[in-house]
ZADO-1210 file (C-alpha; in nm, 4 decimals, padded with zeros to 6 digits):
<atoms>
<atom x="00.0000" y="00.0000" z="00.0000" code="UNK" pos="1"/>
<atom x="00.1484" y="00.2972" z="-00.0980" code="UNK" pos="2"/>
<atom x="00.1937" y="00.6059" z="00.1764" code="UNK" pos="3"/>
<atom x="-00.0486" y="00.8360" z="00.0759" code="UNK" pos="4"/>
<atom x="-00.2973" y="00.6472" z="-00.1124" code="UNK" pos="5"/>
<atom x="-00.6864" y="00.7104" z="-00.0474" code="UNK" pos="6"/>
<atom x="-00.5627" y="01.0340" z="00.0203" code="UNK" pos="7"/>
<atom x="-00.7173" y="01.3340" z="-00.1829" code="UNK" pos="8"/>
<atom x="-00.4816" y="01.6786" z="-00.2202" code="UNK" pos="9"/>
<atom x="-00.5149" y="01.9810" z="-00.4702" code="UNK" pos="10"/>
<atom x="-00.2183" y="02.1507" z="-00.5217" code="UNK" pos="11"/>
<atom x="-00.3043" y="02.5089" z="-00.6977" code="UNK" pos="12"/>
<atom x="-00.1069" y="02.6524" z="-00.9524" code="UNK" pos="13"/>
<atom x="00.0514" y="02.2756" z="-01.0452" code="UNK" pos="14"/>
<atom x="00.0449" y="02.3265" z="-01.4274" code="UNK" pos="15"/>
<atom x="00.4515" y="02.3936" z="-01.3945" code="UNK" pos="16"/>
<atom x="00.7483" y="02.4564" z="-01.1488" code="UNK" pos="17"/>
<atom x="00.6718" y="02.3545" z="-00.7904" code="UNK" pos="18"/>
<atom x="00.3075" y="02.3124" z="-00.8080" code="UNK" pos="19"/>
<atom x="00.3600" y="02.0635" z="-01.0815" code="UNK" pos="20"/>
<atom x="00.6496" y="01.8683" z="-00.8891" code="UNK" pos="21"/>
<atom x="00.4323" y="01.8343" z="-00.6020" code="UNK" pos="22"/>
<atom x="00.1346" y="01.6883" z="-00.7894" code="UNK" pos="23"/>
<atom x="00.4145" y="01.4582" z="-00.9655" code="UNK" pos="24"/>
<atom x="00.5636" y="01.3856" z="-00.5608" code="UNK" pos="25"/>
<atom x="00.1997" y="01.3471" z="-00.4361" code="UNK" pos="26"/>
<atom x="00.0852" y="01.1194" z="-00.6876" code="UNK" pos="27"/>
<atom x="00.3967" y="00.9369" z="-00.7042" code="UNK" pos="28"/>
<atom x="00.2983" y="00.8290" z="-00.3391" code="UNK" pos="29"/>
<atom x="-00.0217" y="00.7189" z="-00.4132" code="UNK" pos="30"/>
<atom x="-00.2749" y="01.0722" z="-00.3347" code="UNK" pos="31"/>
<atom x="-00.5109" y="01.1411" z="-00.5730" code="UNK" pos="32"/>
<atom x="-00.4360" y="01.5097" z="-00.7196" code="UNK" pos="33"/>
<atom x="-00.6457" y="01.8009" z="-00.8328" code="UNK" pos="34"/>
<atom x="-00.4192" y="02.0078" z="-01.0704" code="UNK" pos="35"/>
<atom x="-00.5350" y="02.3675" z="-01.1269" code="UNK" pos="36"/>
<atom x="-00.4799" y="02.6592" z="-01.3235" code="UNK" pos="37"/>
<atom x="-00.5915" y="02.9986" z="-01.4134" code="UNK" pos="38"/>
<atom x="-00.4909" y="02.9999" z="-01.7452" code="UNK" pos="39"/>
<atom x="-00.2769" y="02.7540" z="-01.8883" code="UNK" pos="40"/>
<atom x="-00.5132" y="02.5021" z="-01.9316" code="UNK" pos="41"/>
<atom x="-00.3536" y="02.2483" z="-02.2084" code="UNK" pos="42"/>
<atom x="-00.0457" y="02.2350" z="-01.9747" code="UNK" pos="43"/>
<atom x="-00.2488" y="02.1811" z="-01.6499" code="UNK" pos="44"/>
<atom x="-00.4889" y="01.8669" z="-01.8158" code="UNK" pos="45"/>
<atom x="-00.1170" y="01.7376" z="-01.9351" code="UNK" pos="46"/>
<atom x="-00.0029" y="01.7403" z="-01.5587" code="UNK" pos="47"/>
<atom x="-00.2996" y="01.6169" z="-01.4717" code="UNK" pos="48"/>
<atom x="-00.2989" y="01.3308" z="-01.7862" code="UNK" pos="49"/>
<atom x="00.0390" y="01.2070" z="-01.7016" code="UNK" pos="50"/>
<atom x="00.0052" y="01.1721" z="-01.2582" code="UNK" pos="51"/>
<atom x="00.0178" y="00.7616" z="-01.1862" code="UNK" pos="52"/>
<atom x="-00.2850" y="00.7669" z="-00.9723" code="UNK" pos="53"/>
<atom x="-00.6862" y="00.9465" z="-00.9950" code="UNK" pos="54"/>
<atom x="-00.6198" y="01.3010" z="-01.1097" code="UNK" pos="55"/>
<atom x="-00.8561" y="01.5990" z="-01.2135" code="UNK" pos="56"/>
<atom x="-00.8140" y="01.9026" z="-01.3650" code="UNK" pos="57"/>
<atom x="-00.9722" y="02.2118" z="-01.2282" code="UNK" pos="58"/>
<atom x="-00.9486" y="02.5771" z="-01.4350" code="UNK" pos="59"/>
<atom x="-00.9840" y="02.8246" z="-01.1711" code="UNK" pos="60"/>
<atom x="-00.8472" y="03.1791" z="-01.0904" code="UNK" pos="61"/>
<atom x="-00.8440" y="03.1644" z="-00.7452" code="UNK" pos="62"/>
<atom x="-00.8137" y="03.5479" z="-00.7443" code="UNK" pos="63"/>
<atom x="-01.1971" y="03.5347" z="-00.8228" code="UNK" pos="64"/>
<atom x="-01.3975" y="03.4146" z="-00.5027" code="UNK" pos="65"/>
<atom x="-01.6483" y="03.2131" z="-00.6920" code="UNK" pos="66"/>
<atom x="-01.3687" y="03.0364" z="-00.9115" code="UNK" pos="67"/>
<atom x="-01.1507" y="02.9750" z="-00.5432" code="UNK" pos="68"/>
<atom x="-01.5082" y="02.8186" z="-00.4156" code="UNK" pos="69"/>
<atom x="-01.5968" y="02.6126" z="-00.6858" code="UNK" pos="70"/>
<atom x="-01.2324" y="02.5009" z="-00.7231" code="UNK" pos="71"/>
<atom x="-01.2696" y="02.3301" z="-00.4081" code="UNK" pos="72"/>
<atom x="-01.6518" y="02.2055" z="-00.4517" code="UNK" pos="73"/>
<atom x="-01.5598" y="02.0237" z="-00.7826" code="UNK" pos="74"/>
<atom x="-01.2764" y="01.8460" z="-00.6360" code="UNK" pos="75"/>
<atom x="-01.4860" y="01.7335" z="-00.3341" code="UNK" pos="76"/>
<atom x="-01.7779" y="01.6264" z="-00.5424" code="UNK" pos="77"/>
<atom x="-01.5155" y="01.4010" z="-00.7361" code="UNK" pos="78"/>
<atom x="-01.3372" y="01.2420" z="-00.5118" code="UNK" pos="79"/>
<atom x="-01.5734" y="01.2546" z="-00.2212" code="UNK" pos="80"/>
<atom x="-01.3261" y="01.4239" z="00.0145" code="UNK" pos="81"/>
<atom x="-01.0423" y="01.5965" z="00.0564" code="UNK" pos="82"/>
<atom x="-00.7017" y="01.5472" z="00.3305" code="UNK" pos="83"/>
<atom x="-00.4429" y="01.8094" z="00.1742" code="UNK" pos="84"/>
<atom x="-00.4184" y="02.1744" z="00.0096" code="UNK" pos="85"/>
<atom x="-00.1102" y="02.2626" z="-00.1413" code="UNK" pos="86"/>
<atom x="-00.1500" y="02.6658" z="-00.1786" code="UNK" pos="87"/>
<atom x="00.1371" y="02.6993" z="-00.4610" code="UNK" pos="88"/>
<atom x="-00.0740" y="02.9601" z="-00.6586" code="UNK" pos="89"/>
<atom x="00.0857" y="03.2491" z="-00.7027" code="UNK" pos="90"/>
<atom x="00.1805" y="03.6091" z="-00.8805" code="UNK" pos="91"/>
<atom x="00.4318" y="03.8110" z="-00.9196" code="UNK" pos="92"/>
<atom x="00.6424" y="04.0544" z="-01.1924" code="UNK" pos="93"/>
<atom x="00.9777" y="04.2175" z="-01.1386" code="UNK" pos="94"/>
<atom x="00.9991" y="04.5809" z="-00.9808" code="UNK" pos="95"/>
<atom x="01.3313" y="04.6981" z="-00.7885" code="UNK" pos="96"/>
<atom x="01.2311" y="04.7953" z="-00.4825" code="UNK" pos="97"/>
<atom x="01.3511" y="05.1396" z="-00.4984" code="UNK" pos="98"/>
<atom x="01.1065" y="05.2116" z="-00.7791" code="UNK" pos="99"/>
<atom x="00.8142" y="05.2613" z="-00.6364" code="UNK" pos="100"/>
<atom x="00.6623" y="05.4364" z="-00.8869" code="UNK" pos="101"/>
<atom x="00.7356" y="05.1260" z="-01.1102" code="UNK" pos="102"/>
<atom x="00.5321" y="04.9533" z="-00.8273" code="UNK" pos="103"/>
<atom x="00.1730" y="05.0424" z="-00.9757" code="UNK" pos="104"/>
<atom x="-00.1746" y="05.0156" z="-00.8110" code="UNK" pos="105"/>
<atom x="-00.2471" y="04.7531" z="-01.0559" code="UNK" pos="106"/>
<atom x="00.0885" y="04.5304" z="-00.9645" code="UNK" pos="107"/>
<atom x="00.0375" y="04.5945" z="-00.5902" code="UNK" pos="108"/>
<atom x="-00.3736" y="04.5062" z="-00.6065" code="UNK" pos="109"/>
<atom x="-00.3091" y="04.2012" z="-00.8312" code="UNK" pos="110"/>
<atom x="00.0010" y="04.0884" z="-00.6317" code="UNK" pos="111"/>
<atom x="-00.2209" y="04.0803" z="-00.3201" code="UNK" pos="112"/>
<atom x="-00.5361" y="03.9271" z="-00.5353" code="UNK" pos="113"/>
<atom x="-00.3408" y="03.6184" z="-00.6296" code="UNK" pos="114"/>
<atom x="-00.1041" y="03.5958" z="-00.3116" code="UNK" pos="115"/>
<atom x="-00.3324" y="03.6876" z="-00.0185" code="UNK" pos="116"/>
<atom x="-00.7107" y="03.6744" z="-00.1152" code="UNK" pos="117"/>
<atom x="-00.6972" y="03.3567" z="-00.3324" code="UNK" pos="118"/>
<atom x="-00.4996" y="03.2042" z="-00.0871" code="UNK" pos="119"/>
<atom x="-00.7495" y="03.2623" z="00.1579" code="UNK" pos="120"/>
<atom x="-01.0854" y="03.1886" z="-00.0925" code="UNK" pos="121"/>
<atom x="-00.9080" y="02.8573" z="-00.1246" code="UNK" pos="122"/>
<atom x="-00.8454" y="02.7724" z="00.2134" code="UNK" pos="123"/>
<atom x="-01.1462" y="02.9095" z="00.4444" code="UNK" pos="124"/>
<atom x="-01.3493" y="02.6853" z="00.1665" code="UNK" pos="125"/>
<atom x="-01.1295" y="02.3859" z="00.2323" code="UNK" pos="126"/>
<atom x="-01.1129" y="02.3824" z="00.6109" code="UNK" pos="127"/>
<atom x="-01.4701" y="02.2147" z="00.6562" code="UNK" pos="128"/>
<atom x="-01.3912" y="01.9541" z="00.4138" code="UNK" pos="129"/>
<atom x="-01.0534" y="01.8933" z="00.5634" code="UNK" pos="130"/>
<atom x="-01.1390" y="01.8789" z="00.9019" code="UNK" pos="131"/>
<atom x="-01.3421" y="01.5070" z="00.8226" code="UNK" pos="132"/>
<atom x="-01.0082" y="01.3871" z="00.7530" code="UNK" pos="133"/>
<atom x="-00.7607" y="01.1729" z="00.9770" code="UNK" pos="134"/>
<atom x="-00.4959" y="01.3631" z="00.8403" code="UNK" pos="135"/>
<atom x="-00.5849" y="01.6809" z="00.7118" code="UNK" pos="136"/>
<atom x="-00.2992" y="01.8856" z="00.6056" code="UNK" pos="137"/>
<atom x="-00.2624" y="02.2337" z="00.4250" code="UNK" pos="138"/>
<atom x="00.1118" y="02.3475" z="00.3330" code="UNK" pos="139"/>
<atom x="00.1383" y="02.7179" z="00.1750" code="UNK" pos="140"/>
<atom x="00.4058" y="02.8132" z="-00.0759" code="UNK" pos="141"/>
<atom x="00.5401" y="03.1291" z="00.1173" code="UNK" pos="142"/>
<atom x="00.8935" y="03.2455" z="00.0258" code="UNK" pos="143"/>
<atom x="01.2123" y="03.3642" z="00.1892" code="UNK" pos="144"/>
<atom x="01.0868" y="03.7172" z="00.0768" code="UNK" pos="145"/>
<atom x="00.8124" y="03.6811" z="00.3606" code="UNK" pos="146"/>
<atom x="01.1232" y="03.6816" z="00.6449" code="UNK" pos="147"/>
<atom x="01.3937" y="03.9318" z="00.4771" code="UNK" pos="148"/>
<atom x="01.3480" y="04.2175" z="00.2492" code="UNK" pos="149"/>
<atom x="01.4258" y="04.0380" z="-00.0888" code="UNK" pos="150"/>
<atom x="01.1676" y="03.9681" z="-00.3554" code="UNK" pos="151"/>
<atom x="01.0835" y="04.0352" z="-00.7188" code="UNK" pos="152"/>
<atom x="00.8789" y="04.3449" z="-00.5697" code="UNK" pos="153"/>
<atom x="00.8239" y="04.5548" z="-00.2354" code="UNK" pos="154"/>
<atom x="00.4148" y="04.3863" z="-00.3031" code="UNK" pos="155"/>
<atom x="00.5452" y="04.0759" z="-00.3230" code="UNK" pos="156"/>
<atom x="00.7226" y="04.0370" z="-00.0357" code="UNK" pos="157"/>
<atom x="00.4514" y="04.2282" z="00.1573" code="UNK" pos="158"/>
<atom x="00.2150" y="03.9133" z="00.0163" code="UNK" pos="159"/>
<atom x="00.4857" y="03.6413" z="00.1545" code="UNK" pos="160"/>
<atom x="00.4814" y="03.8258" z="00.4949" code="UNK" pos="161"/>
<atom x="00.1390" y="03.7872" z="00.5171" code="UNK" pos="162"/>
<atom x="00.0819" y="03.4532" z="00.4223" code="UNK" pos="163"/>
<atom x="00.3586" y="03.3392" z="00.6739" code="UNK" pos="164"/>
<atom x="00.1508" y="03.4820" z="00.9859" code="UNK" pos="165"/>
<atom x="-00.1711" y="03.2971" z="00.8443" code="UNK" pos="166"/>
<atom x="-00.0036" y="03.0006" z="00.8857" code="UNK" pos="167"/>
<atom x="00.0864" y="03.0658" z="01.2485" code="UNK" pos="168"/>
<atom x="-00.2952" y="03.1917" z="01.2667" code="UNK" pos="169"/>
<atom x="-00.4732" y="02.9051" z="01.1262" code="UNK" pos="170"/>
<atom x="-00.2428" y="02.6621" z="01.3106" code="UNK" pos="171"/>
<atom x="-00.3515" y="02.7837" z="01.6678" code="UNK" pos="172"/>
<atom x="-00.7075" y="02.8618" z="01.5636" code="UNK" pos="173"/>
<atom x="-00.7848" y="02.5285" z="01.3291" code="UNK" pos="174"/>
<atom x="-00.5912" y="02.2254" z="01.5228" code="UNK" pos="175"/>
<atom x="-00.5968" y="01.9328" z="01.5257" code="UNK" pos="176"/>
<atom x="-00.5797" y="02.0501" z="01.1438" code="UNK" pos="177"/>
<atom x="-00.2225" y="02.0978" z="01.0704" code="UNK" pos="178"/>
<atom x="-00.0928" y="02.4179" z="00.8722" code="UNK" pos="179"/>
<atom x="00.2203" y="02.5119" z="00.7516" code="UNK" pos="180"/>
<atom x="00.4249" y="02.6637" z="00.4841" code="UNK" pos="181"/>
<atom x="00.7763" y="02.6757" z="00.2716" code="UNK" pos="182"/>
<atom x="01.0039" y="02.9491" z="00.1809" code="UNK" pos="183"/>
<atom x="01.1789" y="02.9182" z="-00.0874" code="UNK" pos="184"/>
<atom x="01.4640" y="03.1110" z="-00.2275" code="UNK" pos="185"/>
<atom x="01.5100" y="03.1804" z="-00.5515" code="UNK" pos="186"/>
<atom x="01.4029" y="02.8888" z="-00.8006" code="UNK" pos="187"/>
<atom x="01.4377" y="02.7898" z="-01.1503" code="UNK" pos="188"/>
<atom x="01.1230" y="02.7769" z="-01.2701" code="UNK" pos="189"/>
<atom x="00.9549" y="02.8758" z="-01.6690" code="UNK" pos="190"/>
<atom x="00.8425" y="03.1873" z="-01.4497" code="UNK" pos="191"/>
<atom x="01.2119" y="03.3249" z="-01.3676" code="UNK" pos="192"/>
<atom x="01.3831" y="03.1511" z="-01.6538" code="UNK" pos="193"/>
<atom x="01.4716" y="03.5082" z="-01.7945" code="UNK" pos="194"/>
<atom x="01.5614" y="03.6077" z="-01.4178" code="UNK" pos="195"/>
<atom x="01.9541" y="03.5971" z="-01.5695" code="UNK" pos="196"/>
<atom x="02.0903" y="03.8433" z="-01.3025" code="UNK" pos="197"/>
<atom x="01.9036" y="03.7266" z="-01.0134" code="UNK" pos="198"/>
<atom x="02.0404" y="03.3711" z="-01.0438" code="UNK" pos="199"/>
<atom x="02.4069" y="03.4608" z="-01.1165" code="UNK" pos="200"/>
<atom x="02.3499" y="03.6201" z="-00.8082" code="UNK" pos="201"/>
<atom x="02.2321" y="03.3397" z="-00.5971" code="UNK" pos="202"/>
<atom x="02.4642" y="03.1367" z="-00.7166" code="UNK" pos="203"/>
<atom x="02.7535" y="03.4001" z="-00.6080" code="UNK" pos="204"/>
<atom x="02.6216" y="03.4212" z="-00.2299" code="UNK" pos="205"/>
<atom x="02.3998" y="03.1270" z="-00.1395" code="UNK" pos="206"/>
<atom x="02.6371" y="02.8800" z="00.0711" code="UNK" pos="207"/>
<atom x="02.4939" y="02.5929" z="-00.1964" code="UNK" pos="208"/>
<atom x="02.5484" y="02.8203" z="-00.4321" code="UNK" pos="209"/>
<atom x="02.2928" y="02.7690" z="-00.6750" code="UNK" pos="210"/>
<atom x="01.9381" y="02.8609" z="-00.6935" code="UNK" pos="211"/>
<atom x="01.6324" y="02.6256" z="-00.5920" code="UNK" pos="212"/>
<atom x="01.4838" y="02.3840" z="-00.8261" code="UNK" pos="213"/>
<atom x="01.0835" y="02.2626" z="-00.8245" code="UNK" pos="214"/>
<atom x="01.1765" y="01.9050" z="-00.6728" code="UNK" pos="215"/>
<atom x="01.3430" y="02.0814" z="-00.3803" code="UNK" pos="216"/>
<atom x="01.0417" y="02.2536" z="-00.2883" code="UNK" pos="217"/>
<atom x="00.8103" y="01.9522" z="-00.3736" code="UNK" pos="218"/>
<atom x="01.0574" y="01.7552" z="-00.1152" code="UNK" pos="219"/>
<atom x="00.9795" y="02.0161" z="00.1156" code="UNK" pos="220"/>
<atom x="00.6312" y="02.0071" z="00.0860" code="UNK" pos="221"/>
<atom x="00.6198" y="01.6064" z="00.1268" code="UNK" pos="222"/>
<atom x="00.8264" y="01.6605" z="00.4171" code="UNK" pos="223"/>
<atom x="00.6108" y="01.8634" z="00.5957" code="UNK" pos="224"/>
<atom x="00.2539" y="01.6612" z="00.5171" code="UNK" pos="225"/>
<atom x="00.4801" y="01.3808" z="00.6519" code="UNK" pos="226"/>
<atom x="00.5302" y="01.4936" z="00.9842" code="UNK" pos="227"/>
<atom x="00.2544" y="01.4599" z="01.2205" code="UNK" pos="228"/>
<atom x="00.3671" y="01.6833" z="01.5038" code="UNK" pos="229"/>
<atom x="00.4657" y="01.9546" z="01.2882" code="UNK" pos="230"/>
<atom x="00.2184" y="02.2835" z="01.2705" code="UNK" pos="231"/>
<atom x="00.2667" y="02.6856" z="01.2372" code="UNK" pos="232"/>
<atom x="00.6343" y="02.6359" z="01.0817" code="UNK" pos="233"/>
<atom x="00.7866" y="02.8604" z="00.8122" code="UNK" pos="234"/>
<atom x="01.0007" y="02.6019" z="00.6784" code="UNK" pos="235"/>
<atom x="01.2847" y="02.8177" z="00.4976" code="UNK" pos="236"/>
<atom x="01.3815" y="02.6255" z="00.1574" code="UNK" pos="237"/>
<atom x="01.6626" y="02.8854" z="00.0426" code="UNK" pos="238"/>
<atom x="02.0583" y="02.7342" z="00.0335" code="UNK" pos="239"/>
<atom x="02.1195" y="02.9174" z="00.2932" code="UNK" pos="240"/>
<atom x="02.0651" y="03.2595" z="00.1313" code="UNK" pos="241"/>
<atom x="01.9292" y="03.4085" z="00.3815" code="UNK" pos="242"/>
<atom x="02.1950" y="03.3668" z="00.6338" code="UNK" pos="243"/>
<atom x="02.4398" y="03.5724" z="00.4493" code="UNK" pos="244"/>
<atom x="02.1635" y="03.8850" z="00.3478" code="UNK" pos="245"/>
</atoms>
C-alpha cells in the first residue's frame, strides 16, 4: 500500500514549477491530485494526464472568489473528500524595490489578489472539508521574501509576509488541522527563466550556491505533510541565502 494512497490533495497553480512537482511527488505516493490553473489550461490537463494515480483538472483563478469556491466544490464532489491543500498559486512581476513608482496600483492590487485573497478563498473553503479527515494537512508556498526584504517586488514580499503569519494563525485557531508553509529562495522555474541576473546572483552568495529547483520545494512540501507533530512552521527552503543577506 502505498503512503499516501486514499488520500485526496489539490495543489493550486501545479500546471509547472513547484506546483507541478508536487502533484508529480503526491501522486507518485499514491494521493489522488487536483491540478489547477488559471490559465494555462492544455499544460495543467497534461499534468494532470500524465500523474500515476486518480487526477482531475480544475481551471480556476483563485483570485476570483467564486472560481476559489468552486475550485474546491468540484474536487470534493469528485473524489468525495479531501485530506491536503497545497497553496502553490501564485503572482508576481519584477519591480526593484527602490522604484516605487514602477510599483503600480495595478501590480500591488493584483500581487495581493493572487497571493493573499486567493490564498485565503481557497483555504477558508477547504477547512470544513478537511477537518473530516484523519490527516488533514494544508502546506502554503510562502517564500524567503516573507522573512527578509528580498523579492521580485516591495508587493510581493509584503504578500509572503502575510501569508507566513496565516499560517501561524490558522495553526492555533484550526488544530488538530495541521498548517504550515515553505520558503523558498530563488528557483528555476519557466516563471524566472529570464531572471539571468538574479540567479548569477544566488549562485555568487547562497552557501549551496545555486538557486532552488521545483523538486526541492516539492521535497519540502512532502516533508512537511509527513510529519505529524509539525504545525505553524515557516520552513525556509533557500541554500542558505538568507543567512548571508
Amino acid at each position: 500500500m502505498s503512503e499516501l494512497e486514499g488520500r485526496v490533495a489539490i495543489v493550486t497553480g501545479s500546471s509547472s514549477g513547484i506546483g507541478e512537482a508536487t502533484a508529480q511527488r503526491l501522486a507518485g505516493l499514491g494521493a489522488n491530485v487536483v491540478v489547477n490553473s488559471s490559465a494555462s489550461v492544455d499544460a495543467g490537463e497534461a499534468v494532470a494526464k500524465s500523474l500515476p494515480t486518480e487526477s482531475l483538472y480544475v481551471q480556476a483563478d483563485i483570485s476570483d472568489r467564486d472560481q476559489a469556491r468552486a475550485l474546491i466544490d468540484r474536487s470534493v464532489e469528485h473524489f468525495g473528500h479531501l485530506d491536503i491543500l497545497v497553496n502553490n498559486a501564485g503572482w508576481t512581476t519584477f519591480v526593484p524595490h527602490p522604484d516605487l513608482d514602477g510599483l503600480t496600483d495595478e501590480i500591488f492590487l493584483r500581487t495581493f489578489e493572487v497571493n493573499v485573497f486567493g490564498t485565503w478563498w481557497v483555504t477558508k473553503a477547504a477547512i470544513p472539508h478537511l477537518r473530516q479527515s484523519s490527516d488533514p494537512n494544508i502546506v502554503i508556498v510562502s517564500s524567503a521574501a516573507g522573512t527578509r526584504p528580498l523579492g521580485s517586488s516591495i508587493a510581493y514580499s509584503m504578500t509572503k509576509a502575510a501569508l507566513n503569519q496565516l499560517v501561524t494563525l490558522l495553526a492555533k485557531a484550526c488544530s488538530p488541522l495541521r498548517v504550515n508553509a515553505i520558503a523558498p529562495g530563488l528557483v528555476d522555474t519557466p516563471w524566472t527563466a529570464d531572471w539571468t541576473d538574479q540567479h548569477a546572483g544566488v549562485k555568487a552568495l547562497a552557501p549551496l550556491h545555486r538557486s532552488g529547483t521545483p523538486d526541492d520545494c516539492a521535497e519540502a512540501v512532502i516533508a512537511l505533510i509527513r510529519n505529524r507533530y509539525a504545525s505553524g512552521h515557516v520552513f525556509v527552503v533557500d541554500g542558505g541565502l538568507t543567512l548571508v543577506l
